[in-house]
N, C-alpha and C positions, 0 to 999 in steps of 0.2 A: 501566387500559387492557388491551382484551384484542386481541391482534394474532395472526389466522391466517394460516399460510401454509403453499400446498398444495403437495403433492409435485412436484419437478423431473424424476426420477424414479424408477420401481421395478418390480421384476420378483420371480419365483421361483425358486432353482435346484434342481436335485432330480437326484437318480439312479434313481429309478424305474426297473422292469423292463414293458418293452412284449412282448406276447405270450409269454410266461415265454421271452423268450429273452435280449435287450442291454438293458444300463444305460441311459437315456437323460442320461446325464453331460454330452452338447457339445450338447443341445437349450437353447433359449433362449425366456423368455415375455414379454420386453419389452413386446409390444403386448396381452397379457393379458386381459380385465375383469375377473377377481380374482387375488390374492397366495392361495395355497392354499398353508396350513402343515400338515402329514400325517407319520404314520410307519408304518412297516407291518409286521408281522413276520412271516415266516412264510407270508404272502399269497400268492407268487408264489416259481419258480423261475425259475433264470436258469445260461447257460454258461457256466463258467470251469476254461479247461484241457481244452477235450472235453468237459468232465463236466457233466452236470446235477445240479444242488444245489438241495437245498430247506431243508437243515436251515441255522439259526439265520440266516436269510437276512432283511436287512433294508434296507428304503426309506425316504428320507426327504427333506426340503426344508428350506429354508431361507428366510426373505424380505428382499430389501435395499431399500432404500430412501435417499433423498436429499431434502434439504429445504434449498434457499438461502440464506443466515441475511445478505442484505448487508441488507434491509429493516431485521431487528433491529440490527445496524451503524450505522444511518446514527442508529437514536435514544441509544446511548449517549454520544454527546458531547450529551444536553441534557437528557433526562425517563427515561432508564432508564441504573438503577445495578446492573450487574449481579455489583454483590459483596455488595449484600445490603439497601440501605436502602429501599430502594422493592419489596422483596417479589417480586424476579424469580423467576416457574418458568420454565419449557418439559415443554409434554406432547406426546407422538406418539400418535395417534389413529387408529384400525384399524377402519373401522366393519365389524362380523359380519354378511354376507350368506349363509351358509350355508342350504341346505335339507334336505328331508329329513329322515327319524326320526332317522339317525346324524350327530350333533354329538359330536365330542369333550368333555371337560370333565373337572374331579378332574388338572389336568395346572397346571404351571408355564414359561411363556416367557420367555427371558432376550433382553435388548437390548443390543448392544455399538456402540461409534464401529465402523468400518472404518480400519485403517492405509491400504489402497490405496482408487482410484477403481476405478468399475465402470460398464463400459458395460449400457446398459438393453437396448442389441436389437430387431430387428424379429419376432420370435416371437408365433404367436399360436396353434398349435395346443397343447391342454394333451390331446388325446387319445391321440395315438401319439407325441408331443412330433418331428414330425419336420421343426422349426423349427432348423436347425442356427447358432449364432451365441454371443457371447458379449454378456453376463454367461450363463458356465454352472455347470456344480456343479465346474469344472478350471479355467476359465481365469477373470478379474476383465475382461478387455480382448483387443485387440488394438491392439499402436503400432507403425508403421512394419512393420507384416505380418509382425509376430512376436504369438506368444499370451502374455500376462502372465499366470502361471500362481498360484494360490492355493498358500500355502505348504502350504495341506493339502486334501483334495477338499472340498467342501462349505463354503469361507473357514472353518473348526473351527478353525485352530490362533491357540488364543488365551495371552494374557500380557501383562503392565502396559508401558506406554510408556516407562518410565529401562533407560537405557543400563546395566548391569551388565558389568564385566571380573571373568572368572574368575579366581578364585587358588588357590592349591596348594601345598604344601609340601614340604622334605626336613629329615628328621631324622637326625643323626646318631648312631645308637643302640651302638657300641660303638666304643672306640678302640684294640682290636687287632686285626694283621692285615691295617692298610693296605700295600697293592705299588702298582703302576705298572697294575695291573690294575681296580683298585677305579674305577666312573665310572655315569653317567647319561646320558639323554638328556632335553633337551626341546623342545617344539614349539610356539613361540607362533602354532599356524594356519594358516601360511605357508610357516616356516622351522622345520630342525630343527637343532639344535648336540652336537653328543657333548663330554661332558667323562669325562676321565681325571685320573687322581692322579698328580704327579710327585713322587716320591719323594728326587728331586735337586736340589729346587729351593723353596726357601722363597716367590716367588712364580707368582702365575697368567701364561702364556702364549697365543697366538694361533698355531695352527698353520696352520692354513686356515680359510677361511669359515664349517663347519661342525663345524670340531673344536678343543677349548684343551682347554687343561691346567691344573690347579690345585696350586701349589705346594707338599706339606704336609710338606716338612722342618722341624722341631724342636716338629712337633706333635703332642701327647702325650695332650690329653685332648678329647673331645667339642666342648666349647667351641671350642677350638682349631682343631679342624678343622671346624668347622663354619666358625669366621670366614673359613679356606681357600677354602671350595668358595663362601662368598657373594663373596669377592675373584673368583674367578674366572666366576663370572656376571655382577657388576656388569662386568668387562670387555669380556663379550662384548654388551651392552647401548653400550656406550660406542664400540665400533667398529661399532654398526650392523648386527651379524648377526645378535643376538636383539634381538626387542622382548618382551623381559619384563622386569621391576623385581624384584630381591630386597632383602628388609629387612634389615637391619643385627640378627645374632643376639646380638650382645650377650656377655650371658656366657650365654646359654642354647644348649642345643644343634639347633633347629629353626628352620627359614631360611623366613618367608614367600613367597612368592609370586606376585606378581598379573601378566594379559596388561596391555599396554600399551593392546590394542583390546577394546571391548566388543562381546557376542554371542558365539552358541553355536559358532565357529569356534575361540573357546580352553577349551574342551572340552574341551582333552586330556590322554595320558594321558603320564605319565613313568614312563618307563624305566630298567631300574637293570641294573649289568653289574655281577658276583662279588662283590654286597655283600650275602649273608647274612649278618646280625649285626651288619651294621657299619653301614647304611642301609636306612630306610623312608622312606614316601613316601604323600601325601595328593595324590591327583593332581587336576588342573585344574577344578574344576564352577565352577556358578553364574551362569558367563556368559551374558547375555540380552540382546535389542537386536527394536526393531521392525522389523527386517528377516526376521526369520523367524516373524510373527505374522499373523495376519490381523486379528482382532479385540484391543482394547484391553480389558482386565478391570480396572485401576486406572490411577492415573498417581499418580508423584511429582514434586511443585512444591516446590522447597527441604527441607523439613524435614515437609512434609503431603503425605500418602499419601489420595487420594481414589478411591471406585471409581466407575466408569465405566460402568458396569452395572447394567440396571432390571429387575424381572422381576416379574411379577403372575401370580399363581394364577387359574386358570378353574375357577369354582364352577358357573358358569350354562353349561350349553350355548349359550343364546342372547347371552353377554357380549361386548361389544365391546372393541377392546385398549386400554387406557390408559394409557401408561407417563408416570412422571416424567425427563426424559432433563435435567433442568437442570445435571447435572454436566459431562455428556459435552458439552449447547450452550454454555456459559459456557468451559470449558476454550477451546473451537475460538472462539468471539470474543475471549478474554484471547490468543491466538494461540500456544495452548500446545498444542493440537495441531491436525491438518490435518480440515478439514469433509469427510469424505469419504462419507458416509452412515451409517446405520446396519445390522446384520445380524441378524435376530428368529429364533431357533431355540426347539429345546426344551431344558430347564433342566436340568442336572445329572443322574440319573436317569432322570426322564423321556425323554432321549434315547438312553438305553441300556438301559433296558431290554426284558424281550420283552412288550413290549404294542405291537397295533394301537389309532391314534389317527387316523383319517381322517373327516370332513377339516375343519378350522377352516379354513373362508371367509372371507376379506377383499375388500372393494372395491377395488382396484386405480383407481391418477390417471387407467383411460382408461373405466374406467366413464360408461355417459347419464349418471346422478342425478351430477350435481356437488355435490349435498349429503354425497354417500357417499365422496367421492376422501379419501385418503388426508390429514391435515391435523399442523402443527406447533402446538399454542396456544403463545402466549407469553403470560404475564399477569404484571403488575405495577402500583401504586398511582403515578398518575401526576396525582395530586389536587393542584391548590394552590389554597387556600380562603383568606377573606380574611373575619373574623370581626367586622369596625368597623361593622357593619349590625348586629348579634346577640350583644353584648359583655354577660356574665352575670356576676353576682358569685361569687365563690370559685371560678372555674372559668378553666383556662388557656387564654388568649384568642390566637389567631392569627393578626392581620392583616397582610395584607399589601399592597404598594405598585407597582403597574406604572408605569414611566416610557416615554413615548417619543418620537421627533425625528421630527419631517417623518414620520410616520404610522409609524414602524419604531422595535422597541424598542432602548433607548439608556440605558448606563448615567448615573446623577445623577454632577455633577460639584461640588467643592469652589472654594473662592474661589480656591486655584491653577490651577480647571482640571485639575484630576488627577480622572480617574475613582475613585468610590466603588465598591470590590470587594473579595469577600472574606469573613472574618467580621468582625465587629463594624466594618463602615467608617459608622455614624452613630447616631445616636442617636433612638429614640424616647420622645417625653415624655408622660405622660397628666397634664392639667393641667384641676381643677373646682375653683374658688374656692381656699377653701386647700389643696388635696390638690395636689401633686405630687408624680409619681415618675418615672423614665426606666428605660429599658431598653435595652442595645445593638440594633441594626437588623444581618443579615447579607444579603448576596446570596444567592439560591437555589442549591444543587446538588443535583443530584436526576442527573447525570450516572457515565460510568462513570470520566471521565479527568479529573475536576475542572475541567471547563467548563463556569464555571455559566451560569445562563441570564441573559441580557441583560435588564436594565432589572427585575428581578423583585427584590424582598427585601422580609424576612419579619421580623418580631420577637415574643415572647413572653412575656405579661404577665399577672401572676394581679393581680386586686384585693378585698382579705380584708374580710372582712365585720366584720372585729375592731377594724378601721383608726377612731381616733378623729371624724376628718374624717365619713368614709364612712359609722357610724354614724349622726350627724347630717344627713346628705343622707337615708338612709332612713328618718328620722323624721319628716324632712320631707315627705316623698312613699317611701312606701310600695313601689309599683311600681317604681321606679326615678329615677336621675336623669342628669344630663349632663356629656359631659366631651368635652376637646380632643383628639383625637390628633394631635400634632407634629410630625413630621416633619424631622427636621434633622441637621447635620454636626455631627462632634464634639463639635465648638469650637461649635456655639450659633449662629454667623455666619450662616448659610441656614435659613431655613424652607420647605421643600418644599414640606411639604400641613400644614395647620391644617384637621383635617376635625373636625365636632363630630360626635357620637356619644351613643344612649342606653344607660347602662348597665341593665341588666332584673336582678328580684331575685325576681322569679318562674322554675323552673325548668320546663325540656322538657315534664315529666311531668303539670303544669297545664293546658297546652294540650289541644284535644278537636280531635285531629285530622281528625275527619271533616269540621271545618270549617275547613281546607285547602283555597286554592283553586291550581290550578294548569294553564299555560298554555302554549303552545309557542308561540315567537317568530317560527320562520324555518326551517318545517317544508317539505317541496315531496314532490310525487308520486312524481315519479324522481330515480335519481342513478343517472352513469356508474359503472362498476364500476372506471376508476381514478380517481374523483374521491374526498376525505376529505368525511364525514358528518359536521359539525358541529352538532351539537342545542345549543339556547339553550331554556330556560323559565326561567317565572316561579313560585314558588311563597311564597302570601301569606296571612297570615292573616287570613281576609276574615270569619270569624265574630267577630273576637273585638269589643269595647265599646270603640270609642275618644271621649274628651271633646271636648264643642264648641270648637272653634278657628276664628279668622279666617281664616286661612293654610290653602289646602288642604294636609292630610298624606296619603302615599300609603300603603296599607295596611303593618304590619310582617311583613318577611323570615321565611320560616320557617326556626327557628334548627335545626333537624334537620339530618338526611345524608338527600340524595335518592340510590336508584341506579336504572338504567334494565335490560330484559331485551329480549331481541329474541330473538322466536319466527318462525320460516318458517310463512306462512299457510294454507298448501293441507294441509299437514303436519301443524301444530299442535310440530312439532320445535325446543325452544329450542337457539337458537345461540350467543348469550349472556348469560351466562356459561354455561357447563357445569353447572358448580353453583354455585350462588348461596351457600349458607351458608359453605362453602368459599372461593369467591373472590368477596366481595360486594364486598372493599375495591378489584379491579381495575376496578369498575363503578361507581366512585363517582364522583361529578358535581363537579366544582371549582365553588364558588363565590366570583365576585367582583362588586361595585356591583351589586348586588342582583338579578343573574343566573347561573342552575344552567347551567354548559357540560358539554357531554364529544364528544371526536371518536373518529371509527370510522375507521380508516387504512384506503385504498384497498386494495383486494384482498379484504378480511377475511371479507366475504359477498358468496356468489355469486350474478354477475349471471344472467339468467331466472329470477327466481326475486322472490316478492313476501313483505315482511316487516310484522310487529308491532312498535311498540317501546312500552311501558309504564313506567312509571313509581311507584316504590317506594322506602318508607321500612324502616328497622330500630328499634320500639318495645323499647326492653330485650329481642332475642331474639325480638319476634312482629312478624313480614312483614305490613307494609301494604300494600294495592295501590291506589293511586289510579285515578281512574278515567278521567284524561285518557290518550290514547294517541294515535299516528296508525298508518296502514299505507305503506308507500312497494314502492315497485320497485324493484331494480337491474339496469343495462340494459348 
């Protein structure tokens, strides 16, 4: 299945210099018709301080963007598994409207989540930008008639999503020399504590809020005093006036450590008072937190460091954007971090240095062409096929079993009345004269939370050509021959389905597909643009030589993979898939009782707009195109 969905929304921010004089930093392009990603160098001068400057003077943008992911929500409790078994991506898709001889290109764009939300804005002038609003290149919002400020101009300051506490050390590097004089300070961000050496006192004390003492009477060597001065920080951690943690030195002479809170507030530095020789100090770093980032570059989940970050090279001046964003949209639906859009700048380099790059055009969501708005694909295999029509010898056979009650699907139930769910909750038996064999039966998950689907299970069974029985059936008849499939609990007690079945001993490759006939069941002119598209055909092998029978037989199932394309008519623009060789398996047709399904979830293609859908197979690598198709609308 391929599930599009178009932007909620997005804008530009840039600081740009209007008539070489002001920044346009508080301008806003919310109502836009293109995202315009540009950088400039040198172009323009601009005032700061009185002065006019030109040298090393540089402009630039940035584009955010927002896309709603509850759609993709509502399908992981049933058809999309988004940890990995059904082949989920997400792509963000920037169609290039640029004109003009000058297209950038030879450059790299990078794509980050946003920590914070951003308002989109009513802006729409992009020539003297004197659109004033937020989202701008300063502020992300405005809440309660304050400006929610970007932690850096242009949301730039970027760093991974785990919380990190700084830590730091003291060493105690000689042990002559200690007085009443020898001391420290440190600052867990907040608060700061001075400690001194008491020379009269084998333990640590509390003098006031901000100041102890560490006892270091009958201590003589490094060690020793070192254990001192961690006694006397662990105390002031205990009474609540620092929040920092020291490690226990041990017999060594250097004292860890760490703030109590993560981020760059414990940062700091320590302090040392008349301790030449006698103490050094590795003061505070390290500390990080998404409170002083704008953009996410990785994230840590347990023990996996994943980045979060998509970036693709522009070869073609005319290339469109196409990023893989399935880290950063899976992270924000596992609810590991917050959907707040994403932010497209330029890449490392590219962003610094002095080259002019003006200007990579993009379609903006308020663009006419709604083919061109800004789009999320999502794609993943959402196939369940059902092989008891098309069962081949040596080859692993996949049928499967829909159950359901009063018109709605419903799990099979056991002679207790206890729903059959799970894996292995029955049993399938293939039974032809003397041949039997069984295989366990499971309920389907194809889910992201192990909800599987209701009344669906599947079981998997090869039947070898080596098989004594099986040989003798094929001597008998060449072609193929018959067998039961069984359906049942456990225990043997219920038979569910008793479906008979032909096995075939002819493979795929025999077949002359051009003598394929194939049909569409329950095709219509129009669909609402929030109604789901369900396609039903029929595809059968109408060429091939079947033997006189009394009983009419209805032609046999074509045992292939159908998948469908849908091209916008007026255009000739395929919409799906994107790329077929690439994602053919998200376009593949379930089949079950001797019907090719697949549905197009409401939204996907845009209404005004009139389409193709065709119909194609994969011969070992070479694309067939049948030559049924129809055209529809969406309205």
């Amino acid at each position: 299945m391929q599930l599009i969905i178009t932007a909620s929304k997005d804008c530009y921010i840039t600081d740009k210099i209007v008539d070489n004089k002001n920044r346009s930093k508080r301008s806003n392009t919310g109502r836009a018709a293109t995202l315009d990603l540009f950088k400039l160098f040198e172009e323009s001068g601009v005032i700061e301080s009185g002065n006019f400057v030109t040298a090393n003077v540089s402009e630039k943008s940035a584009l955010l963007i927002k896309f709603d992911y509850s759609e993709i929500g509502k399908l992981t409790s049933s058809i999309l598994d988004i940890k990995g078994s059904t082949g989920f991506k997400a792509y963000l898709e920037l169609q290039d409207v640029s004109s003009g001889l000058q297209k950038p290109f030879n450059f790299s764009a990078i794509c980050n989540p946003l920590v914070r939300d951003f308002e989109e804005g009513f802006g729409i002038d992009v020539n003297s930008f004197d659109d004033l609003g937020s989202a701008n290149y300063i502020t992300s919002s405005y809440y309660a008639a304050s400006p929610i400020a970007w932690k850096a101009e242009g949301a730039s300051a970027a760093g991974g999503n785990d919380n990190v506490k700084a830590s730091g050390s003291i060493t105690v590097a000689g042990a002559g020399g200690w007085d009443n004089t020898v001391g420290f300070t440190l600052n867990d961000g907040s608060n700061s504590v001075s400690f001194l050496a008491n020379a009269a006192s084998p333990n640590p004390a509390r003098t006031d809020s901000t100041n102890y003492t560490f006892g270091i009477q009958g201590a003589s060597t490094v060690a020793q005093l070192a254990d001192k001065i961690y006694a006397g920080i662990a105390l002031s951690k205990t009474q609540g006036d620092l929040k920092i943690t020291a490690t226990d030195p041990g017999s060594g002479s250097t004292i860890p450590l760490k703030q109590d809170s993560a981020g760059l507030t414990g940062n700091t530095n320590i302090t040392l008072a008349n301790a030449g020789g006698r103490l050094t100090i590795s003061k505070f770093a390290g500390g990080h937190s998404t409170e002083h980032i704008d953009i996410i570059t990785s994230a840590s989940f347990g023990t996996t460091n994943v980045d979060l970050g998509s970036s693709l090279y522009f070869s073609d001046p005319n290339q469109d954007l196409i990023l893989d964003v399935t880290n950063a949209v899976s992270a924000s639906l596992k609810g590991l971090i917050n959907n707040n859009g994403f932010r497209i700048g330029f890449s490392g380099s590219y962003d610094t240095d002095n080259k002019t790059r003006f200007v990579k055009r993009f379609a903006s969501r308020h663009i006419k062409n709604k083919l061109l708005i800004p789009k999320l694909r999502v794609t993943f295999n959402d196939e369940i096929s059902d092989d008891s029509n098309r069962v081949f010898i040596d080859e692993p056979n996949i049928v499967t079993l829909k159950t359901k009650r009063l018109f709605k699907s419903a799990n099979l139930r056991d002679g207790s009345n206890a729903q059959l769910t799970g894996n292995d909750c029955g049993v399938l038996k293939i039974v032809s004269g003397s041949y039997t064999s069984s295989v366990n039966f499971s309920q389907v998950d194809k889910s992201s939370d192990g909800d599987r689907l209701k009344g669906v299970y599947q079981a998997t069974f090869t039947l070898p050509s080596n098989n004594a029985y099986i040989k003798e059936a094929l001597t008998a008849n060449p072609d193929g021959f018959s067998v039961n499939l069984k359906w049942q609990t456990s225990d043997g007690t219920i038979t569910f389905l008793d479906k008979p079945t032909k096995v075939y001993n002819s493979a795929f490759s025999t077949f002359d597909i051009t003598a394929v006939s194939t049909a569409f069941k329950n095709r219509k002119s129009e669909y609402h643009e929030s109604e789901e598209i369900v396609i039903n055909c029929v595809a059968t092998m109408s060429g091939k030589e079947y033997s006189t029978a009394k009983i009419r037989k209805d032609p046999d199932s074509f045992p292939g993979q159908l998948y469908y394309k849908i091209t916008e008519l007026l255009s000739g623009k395929q919409v799906l898939p994107l790329n077929f060789s690439q994602q053919k398996d998200t376009v593949k047709m379930s089949f079950y009782d001797g019907v090719f399904s697949a549905t197009i979830k409401s939204g996907t293609l845009s209404a005004g707009y009139s389409y193709k859908l065709e119909l194609l197979t994969d011969l070992d690598g070479d694309i067939f195109n049948f030559d049924s198709s129809f055209t529809f609308k969406v309205i």
